[in-house]
N, C-alpha and C positions, 0 to 999 in steps of 0.2 A: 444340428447345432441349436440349443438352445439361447434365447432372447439372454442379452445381457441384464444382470439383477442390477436395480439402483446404484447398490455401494462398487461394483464393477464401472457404472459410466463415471461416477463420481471419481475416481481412483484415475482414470486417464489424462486428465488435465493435470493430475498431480504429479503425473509420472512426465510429464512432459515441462511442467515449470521447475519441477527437481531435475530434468536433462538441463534445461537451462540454464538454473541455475549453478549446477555445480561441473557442466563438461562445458558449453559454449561462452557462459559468461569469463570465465579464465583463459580460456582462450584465445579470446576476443583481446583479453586484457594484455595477455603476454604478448600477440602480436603488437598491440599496437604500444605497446613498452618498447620493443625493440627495435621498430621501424621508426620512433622518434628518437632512441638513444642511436641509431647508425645515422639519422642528421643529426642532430645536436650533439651527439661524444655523452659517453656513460656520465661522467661527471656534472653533467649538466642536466643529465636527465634524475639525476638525483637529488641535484637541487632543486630543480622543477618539482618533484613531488613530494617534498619536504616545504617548499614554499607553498602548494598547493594544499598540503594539511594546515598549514599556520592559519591559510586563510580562511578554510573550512575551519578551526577551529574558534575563531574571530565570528566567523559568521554562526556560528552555533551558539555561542552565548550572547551576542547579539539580539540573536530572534528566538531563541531559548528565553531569555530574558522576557522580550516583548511580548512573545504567547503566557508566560505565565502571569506578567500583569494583569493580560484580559481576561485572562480566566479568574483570578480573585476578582477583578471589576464585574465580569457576567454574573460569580457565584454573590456578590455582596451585593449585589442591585436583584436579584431574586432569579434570573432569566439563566435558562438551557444553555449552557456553553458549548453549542454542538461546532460549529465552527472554531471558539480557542481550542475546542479538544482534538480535534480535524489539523488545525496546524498545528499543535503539539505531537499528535502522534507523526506525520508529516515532518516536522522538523528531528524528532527519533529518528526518522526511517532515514531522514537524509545523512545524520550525524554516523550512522551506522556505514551508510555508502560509504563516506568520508575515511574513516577508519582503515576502509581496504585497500591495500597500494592499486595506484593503477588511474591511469586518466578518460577511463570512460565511465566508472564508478562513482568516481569525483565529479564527473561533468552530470550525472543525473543527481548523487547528493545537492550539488549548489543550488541546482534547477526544483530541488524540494523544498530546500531552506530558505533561498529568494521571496521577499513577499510579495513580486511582483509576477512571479511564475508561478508561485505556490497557490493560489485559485484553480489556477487549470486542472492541479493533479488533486482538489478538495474537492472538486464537480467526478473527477474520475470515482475519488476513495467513494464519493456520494452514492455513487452509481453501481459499484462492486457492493457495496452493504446494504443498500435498496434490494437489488438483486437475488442474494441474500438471502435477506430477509422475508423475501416474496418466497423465494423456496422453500424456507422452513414454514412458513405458516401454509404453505400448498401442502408440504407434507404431513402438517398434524389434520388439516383436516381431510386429504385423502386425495387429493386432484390436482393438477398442474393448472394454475393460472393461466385463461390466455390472453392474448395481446389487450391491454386496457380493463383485465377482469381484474377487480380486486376480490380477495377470499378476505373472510373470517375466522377466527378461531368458534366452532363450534354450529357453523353454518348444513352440518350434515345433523345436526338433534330432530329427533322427530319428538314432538308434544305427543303424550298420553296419558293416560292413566289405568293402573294398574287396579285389577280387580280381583280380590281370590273367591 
C-alpha cells in the first residue's frame, strides 16, 4: 500500500469535522431537545427557544454594533484591525449558531458573541490561522516546519549566475 499523498491527509480531518458536523451535531441537538421538552412539556420548550433567539438576536446587534465601531475606530486611527476583525468574524459565526434551533448550538453561539468569553475563542481562531498559515508557506517552499522553525517564502533559492 502506498504512503498517503498530501491532499489524502488533508481530506481526513475533513471528513471527520463534516461527520460532525452534519450526523453528531443534530443529534446531540435532537436529544437534548427532547430530554428538556419531557421535563419542561413541549410548550415550554418552545418558548425556551424562541426566548432564546430573542436574546441571541439582542446580543448580536449589541456586539454586532460594538465590533463595528472598532473597527471604523482601528481603520480611522491607521492601525490593523486584526482583533475587531477576529470579533466580527466570531460574532458571524456566533449569530449563525444562533439561527439553528437547538440549545447546544445556542449555548456555543452566546459563548462567541459574549465579550467576556469571546477572547478565549479569538486566541483559538489565532491559533487555527497561525497554523495555517505555517502550512502554506511550508508548502510553497517545500518542507514542513518543525517545532519553533520558522520558514520563508523563497528560503530554498540558490544564488548564481548563468553563463552561456
Amino acid at each position: 500500500m502506498s504512503a498517503p499523498t498530501p491532499t489524502r491527509r488533508r481530506r481526513r480531518p475533513l471528513l471527520w469535522i463534516a461527520f460532525v458536523a452534519f450526523i453528531v451535531v443534530p443529534l446531540v441537538e435532537i436529544y437534548v431537545l427532547v430530554q428538556v421538552g419531557q421535563v419542561i412539556g413541549a410548550w415550554w420548550t418552545i418558548a425556551l427557544l424562541v426566548a432564546d433567539s430573542l436574546l441571541g438576536s439582542w446580543l448580536i446587534k449589541r456586539e454586532g454594533g460594538r465590533a463595528w465601531r472598532a473597527l471604523r475606530s482601528a481603520l480611522d486611527s491607521g492601525r490593523m484591525p486584526a482583533t475587531e476583525l477576529a470579533d466580527g468574524a466570531l460574532i458571524l459565526i456566533g449569530g449563525t449558531l444562533m439561527l439553528t434551533p437547538g440549545f447546544v448550538s445556542d449555548l456555543l453561539g452566546i459563548a462567541l458573541i459574549l465579550p467576556f468569553t469571546r477572547p478565549v475563542f479569538r486566541r483559538v481562531l489565532a491559533r487555527v490561522v497561525a497554523r495555517r498559515l505555517d502550512g502554506a508557506v511550508a508548502a510553497r517552499v517545500g518542507a514542513r516546519p518543525g517545532p519553533g522553525t520558522t520558514t520563508r517564502p523563497g528560503d530554498d533559492v540558490v544564488r548564481g549566475e548563468v553563463i552561456d
